[in-house]
Every structure is written in structure tokens, then in C-alpha cells.
Backbone as CSV, one residue per row, in Angstrom:
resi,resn,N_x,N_y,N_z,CA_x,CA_y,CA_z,C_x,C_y,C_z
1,UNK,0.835,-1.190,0.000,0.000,0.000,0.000,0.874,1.245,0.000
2,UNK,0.829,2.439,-0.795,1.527,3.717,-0.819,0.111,4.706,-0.066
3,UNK,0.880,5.983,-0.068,0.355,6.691,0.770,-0.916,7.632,-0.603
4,UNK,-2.210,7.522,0.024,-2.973,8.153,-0.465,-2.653,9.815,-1.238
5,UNK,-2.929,10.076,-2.466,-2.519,11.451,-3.420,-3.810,12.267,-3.462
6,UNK,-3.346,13.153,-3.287,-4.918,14.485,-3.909,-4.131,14.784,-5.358
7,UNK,-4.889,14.512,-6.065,-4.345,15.051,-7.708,-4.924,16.645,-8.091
8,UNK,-6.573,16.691,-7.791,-6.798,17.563,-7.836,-8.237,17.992,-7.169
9,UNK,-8.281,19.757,-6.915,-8.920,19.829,-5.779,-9.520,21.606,-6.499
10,UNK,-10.172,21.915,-6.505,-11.198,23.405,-7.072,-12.525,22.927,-6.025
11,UNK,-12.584,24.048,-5.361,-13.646,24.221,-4.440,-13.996,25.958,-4.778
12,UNK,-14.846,26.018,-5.430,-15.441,27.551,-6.132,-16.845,27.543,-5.970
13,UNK,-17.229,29.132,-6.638,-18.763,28.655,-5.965,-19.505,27.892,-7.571
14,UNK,-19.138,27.720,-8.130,-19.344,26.795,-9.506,-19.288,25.344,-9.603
15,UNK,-18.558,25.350,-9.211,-17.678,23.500,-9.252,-16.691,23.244,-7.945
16,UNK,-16.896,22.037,-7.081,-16.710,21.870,-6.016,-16.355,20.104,-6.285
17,UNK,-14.880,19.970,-6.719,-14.617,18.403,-7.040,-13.259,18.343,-6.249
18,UNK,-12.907,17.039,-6.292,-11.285,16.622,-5.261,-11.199,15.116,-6.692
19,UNK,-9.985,14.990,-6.662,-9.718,13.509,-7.681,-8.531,12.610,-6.701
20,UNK,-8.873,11.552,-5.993,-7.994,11.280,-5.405,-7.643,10.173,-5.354
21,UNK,-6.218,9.566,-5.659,-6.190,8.042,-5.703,-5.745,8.040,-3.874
22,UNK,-6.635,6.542,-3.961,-6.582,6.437,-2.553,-5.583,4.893,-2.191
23,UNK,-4.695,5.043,-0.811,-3.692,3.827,-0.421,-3.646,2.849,-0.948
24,UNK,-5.156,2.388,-1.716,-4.711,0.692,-2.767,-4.721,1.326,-3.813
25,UNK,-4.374,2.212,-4.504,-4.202,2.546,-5.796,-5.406,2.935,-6.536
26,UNK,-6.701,2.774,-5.778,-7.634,2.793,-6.901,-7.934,4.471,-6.603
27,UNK,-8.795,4.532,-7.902,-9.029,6.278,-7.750,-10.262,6.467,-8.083
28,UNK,-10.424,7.825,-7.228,-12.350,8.306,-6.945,-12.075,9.894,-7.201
29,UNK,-13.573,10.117,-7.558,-14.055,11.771,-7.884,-14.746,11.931,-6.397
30,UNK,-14.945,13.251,-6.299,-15.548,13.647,-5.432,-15.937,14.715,-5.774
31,UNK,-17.604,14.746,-5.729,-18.234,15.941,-6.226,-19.164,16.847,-5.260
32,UNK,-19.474,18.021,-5.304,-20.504,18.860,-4.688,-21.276,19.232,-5.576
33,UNK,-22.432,19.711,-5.427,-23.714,20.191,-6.735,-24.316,20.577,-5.611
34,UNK,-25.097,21.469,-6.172,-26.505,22.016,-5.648,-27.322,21.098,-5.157
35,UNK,-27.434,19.575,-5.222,-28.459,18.610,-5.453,-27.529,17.688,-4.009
36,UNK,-26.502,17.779,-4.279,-25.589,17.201,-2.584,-24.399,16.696,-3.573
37,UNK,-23.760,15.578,-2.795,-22.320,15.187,-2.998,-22.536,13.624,-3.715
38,UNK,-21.462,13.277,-4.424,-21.152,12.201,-4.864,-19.567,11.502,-5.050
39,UNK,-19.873,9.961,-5.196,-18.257,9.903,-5.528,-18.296,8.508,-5.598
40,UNK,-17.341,8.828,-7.436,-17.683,7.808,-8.131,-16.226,7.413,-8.529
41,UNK,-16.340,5.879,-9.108,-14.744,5.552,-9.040,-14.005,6.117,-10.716
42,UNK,-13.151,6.189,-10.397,-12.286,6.463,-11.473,-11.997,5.724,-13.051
43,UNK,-11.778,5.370,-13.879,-10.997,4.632,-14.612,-9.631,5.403,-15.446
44,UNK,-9.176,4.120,-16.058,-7.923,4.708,-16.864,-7.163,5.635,-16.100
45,UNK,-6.613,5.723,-15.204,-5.382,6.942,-14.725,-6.683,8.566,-14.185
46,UNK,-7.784,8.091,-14.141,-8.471,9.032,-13.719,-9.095,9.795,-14.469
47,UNK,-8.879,9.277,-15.550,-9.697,10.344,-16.498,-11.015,9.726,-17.473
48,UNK,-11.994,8.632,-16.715,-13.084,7.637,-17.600,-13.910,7.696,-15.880
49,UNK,-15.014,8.477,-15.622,-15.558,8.215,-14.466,-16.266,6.662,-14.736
50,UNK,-16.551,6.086,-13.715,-16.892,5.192,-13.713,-17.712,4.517,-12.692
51,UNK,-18.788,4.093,-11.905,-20.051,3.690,-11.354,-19.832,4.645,-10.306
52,UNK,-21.213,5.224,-10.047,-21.014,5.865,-8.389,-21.116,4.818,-7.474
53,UNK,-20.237,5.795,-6.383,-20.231,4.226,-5.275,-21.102,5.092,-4.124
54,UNK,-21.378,6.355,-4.291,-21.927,7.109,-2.617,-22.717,8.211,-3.409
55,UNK,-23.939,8.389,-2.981,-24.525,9.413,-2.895,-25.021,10.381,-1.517
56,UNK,-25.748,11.457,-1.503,-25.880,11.983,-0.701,-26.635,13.529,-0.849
57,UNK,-27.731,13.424,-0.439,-28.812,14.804,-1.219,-28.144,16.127,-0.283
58,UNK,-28.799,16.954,-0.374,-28.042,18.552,-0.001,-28.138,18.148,1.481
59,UNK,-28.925,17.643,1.812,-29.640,17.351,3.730,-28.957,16.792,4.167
60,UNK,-28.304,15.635,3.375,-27.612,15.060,4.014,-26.222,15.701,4.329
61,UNK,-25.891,15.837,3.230,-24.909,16.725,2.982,-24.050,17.533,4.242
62,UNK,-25.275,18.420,4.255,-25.145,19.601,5.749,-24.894,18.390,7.145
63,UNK,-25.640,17.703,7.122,-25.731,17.240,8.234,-23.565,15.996,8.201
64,UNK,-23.878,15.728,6.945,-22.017,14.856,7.285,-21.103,15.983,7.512
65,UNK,-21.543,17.791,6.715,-20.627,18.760,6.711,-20.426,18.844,8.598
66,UNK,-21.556,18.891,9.207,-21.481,19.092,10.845,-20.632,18.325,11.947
67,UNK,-21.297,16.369,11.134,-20.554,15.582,11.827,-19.082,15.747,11.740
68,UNK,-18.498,15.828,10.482,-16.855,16.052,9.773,-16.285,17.565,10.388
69,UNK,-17.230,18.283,10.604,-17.090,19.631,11.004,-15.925,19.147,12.537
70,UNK,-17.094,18.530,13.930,-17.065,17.815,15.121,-16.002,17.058,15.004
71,UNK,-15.263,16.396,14.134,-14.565,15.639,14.176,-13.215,16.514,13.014
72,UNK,-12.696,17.357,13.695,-11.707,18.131,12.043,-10.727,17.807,12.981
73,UNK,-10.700,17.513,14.115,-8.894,17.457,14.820,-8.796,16.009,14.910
74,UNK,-9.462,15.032,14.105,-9.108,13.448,13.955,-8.858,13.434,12.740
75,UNK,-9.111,14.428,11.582,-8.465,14.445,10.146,-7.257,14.867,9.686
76,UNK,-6.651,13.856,9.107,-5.622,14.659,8.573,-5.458,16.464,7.620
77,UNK,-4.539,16.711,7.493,-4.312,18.495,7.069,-4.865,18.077,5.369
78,UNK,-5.628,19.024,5.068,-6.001,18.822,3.559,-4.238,19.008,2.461
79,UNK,-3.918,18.158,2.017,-2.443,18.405,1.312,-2.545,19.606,-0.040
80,UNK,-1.330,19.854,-0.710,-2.103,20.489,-1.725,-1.919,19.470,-3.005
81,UNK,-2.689,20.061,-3.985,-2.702,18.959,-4.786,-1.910,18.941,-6.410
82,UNK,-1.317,18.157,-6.411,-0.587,17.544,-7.552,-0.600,18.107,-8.722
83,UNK,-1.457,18.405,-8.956,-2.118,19.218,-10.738,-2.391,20.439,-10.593
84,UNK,-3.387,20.103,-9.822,-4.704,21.652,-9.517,-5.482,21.768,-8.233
85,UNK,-4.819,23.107,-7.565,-5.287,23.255,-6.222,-6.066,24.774,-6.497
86,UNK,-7.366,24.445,-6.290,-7.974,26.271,-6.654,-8.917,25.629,-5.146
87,UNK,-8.748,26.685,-4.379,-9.477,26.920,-3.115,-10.164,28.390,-3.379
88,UNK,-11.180,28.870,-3.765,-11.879,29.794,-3.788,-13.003,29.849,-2.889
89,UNK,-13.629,28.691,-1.887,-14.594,28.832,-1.374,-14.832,29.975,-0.929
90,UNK,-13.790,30.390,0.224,-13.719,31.429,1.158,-14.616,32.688,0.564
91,UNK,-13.551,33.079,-0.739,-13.962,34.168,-1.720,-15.367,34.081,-1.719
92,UNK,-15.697,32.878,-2.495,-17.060,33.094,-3.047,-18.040,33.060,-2.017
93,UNK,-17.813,32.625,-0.788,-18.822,33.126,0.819,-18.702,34.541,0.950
94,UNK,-17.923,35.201,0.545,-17.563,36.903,0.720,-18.351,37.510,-0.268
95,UNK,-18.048,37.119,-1.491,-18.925,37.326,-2.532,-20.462,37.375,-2.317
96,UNK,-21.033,36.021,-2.186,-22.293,35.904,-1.947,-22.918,36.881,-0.614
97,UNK,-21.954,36.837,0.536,-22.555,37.939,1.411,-22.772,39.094,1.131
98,UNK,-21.439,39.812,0.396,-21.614,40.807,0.066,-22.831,41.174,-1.093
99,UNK,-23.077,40.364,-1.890,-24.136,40.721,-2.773,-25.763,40.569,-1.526
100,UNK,-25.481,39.919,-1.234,-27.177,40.064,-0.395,-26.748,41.436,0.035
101,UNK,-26.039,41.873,1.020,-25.715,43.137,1.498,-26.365,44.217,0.613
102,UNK,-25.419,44.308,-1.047,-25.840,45.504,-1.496,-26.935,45.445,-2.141
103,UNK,-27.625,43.904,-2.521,-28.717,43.931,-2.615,-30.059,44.603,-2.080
104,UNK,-30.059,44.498,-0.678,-30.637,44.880,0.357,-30.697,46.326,0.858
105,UNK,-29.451,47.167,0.272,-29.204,48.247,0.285,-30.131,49.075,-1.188
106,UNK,-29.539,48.579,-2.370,-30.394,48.728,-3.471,-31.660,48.837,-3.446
107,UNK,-32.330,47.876,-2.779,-33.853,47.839,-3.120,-34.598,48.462,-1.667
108,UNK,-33.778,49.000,-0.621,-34.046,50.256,0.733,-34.282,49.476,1.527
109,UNK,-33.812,47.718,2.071,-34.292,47.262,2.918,-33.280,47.273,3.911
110,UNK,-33.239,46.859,5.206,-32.340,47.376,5.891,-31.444,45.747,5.742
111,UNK,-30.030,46.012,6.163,-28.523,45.599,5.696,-28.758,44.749,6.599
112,UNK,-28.690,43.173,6.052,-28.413,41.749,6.673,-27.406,41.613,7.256
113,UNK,-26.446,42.617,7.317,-25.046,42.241,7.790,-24.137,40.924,7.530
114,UNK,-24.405,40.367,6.456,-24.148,39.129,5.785,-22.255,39.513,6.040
115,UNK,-21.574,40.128,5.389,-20.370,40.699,5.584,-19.590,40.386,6.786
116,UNK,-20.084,41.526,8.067,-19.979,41.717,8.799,-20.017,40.220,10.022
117,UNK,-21.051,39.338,9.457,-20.944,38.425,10.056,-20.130,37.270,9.559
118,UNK,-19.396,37.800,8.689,-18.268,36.590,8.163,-17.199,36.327,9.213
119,UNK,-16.565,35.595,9.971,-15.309,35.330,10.092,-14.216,35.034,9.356
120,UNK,-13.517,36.203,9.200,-12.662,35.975,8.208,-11.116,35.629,8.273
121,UNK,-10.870,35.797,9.319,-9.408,35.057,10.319,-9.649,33.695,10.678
122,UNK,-11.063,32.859,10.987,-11.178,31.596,11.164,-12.158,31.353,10.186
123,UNK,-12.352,31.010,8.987,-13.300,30.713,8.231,-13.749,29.190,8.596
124,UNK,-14.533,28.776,8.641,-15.874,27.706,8.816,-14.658,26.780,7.912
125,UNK,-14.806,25.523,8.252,-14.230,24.883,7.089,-15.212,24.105,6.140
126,UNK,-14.882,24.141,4.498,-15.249,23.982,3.688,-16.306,22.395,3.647
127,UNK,-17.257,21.863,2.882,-17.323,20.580,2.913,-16.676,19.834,2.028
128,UNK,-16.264,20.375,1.016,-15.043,19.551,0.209,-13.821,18.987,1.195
129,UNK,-13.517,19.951,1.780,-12.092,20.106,2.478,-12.318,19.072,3.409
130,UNK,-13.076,18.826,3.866,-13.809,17.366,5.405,-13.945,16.659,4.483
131,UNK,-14.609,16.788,3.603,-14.598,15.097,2.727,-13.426,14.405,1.755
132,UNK,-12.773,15.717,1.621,-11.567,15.101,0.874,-10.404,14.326,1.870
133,UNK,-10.495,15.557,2.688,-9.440,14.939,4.158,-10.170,13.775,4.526
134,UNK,-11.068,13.319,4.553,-12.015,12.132,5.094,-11.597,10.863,4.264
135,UNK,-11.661,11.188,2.915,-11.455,10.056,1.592,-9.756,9.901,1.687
136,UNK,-9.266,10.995,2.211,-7.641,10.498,2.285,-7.093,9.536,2.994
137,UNK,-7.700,8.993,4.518,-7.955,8.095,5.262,-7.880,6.848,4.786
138,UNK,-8.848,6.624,4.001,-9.573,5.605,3.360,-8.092,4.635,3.143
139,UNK,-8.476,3.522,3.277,-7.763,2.406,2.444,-7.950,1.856,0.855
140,UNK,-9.003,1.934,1.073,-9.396,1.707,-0.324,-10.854,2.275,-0.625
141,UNK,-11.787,2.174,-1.762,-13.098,2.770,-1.967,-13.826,1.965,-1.202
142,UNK,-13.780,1.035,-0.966,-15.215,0.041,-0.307,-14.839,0.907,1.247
143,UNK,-13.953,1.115,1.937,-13.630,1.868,2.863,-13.789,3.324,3.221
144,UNK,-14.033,3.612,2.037,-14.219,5.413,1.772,-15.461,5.241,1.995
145,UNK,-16.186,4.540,0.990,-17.824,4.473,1.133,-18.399,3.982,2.630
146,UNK,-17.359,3.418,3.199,-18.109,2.896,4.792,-17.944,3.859,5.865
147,UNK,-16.651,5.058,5.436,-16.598,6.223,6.112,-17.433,6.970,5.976
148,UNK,-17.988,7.318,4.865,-18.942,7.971,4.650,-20.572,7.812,5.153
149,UNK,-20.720,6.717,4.736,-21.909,6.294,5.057,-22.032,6.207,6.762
150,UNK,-21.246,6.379,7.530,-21.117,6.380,8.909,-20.877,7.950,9.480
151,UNK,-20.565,8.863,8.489,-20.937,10.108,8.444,-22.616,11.028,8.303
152,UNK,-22.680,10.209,7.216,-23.853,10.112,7.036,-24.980,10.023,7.957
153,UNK,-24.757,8.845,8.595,-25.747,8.099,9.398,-25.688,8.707,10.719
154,UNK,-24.508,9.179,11.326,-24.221,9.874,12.493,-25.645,11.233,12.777
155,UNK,-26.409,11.286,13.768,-26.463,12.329,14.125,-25.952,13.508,14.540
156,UNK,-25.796,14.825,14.287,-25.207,16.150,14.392,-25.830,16.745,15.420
């Protein structure tokens, strides 16, 4: 067994994926959508997706982001990654606040303080970033999927 790779990792407010071969060699996607998370195995060197092995709707989602949240000092450090490391979340939480803000200003309603209530010296951590650090663990996919699904299943 070699040590688990992040190849690649973009967490934006668009596209929210990690590509990671995991300790037995085999390799998985990891996705975010509007609709929740997935992660499906790899083929060919990573570039032929191939059967999903985990799903997970937006609900659930929030609720593994909480459990993984509770548990971030038993995960390993997110590494950077091999190809392509774009971390934009942060941004695009600044972004989105700030537009409700001047939204709200625009149309004379009074200011959500969306901004203002950002922490921006400790930002929230990401749910890519818990699930990728989570899938790095893993021994293999049948193992990733049993981490997960025990994320999942956990109450928050």
C-alpha cells in the first residue's frame, strides 16, 4: 500500500470536485452540486468516471458537513494537490454575502449584515475540504464508502 494522493482539488462557488487516488491505488471523484455530494470511481489513470459508489442529497450533505465539522482534529491536514489546487470557497462566501448586502441596500431594505458576520481570520471549514481529508484516510473505496456512510448516518 503507498500513501494516499490528492491530484486535484477546485472548491469555487461553480464546481466543487477533489480527484484522489486512494492507499490501494484505486481512484475516486468527489463531487458537490446544488443537489448534494457524490463519488464515483475512477478509470484509466483518472480520467473515464466510472459507477457511483456514494450518494448523498443537499440534507444530508449539511448534516455529514457538521458531523466532519465535530470531528476536524481526527483528520488529517487537507495536502495540496498535484495538478490543480484552486481553493476559492472562502472568496465566493464573501462574494455571496456581500451581494445580499448591497442587494438589500439597493432595493431600501435594511442591511443583513451578511459581511460583517463573516469570520474571516477563522473561516468555517469547507465541505469539500472534510470530505476530501475524510477520503484520504480511506484504504481503499469500499472503505471510503463505509466512512462515509457512517458520516452520514451519524447524528449532528
Amino acid at each position: 500500500m503507498s500513501h494516499a494522493i490528492l491530484h486535484k482539488y477546485v472548491d469555487s462557488s461553480g464546481a466543487c470536485f477533489a480527484n484522489v487516488t486512494l492507499q490501494s491505488g484505486e481512484r475516486v471523484f468527489l463531487s458537490i452540486a446544488a443537489k448534494g455530494f457524490a463519488l464515483l470511481r475512477l478509470h484509466l489513470g483518472g480520467f473515464v468516471p466510472g459507477r457511483r459508489l456514494f450518494v448523498a442529497d443537499a440534507r444530508a450533505l449539511g448534516r455529514m458537513h457538521r458531523v466532519l465539522a465535530h470531528d476536524n482534529g481526527r483528520l488529517p491536514a487537507l495536502p495540496q494537490a498535484r495538478d490543480l489546487h484552486r481553493d476559492e470557497g472562502a472568496m465566493a462566501e464573501f462574494l455571496d454575502a456581500a451581494i445580499e448586502d448591497l442587494t438589500a441596500v439597493n432595493q431600501g431594505r435594511p442591511v443583513p449584515g451578511r459581511v460583517e458576520a463573516l469570520d474571516v481570520e477563522n473561516p468555517p471549514e469547507r465541505p469539500l475540504s472534510l470530505l476530501t481529508r475524510l477520503a484520504l484516510t480511506a484504504r481503499d473505496a469500499e472503505d471510503c464508502v463505509r466512512l462515509l456512510e457512517r458520516a452520514k448516518n451519524t447524528i449532528a
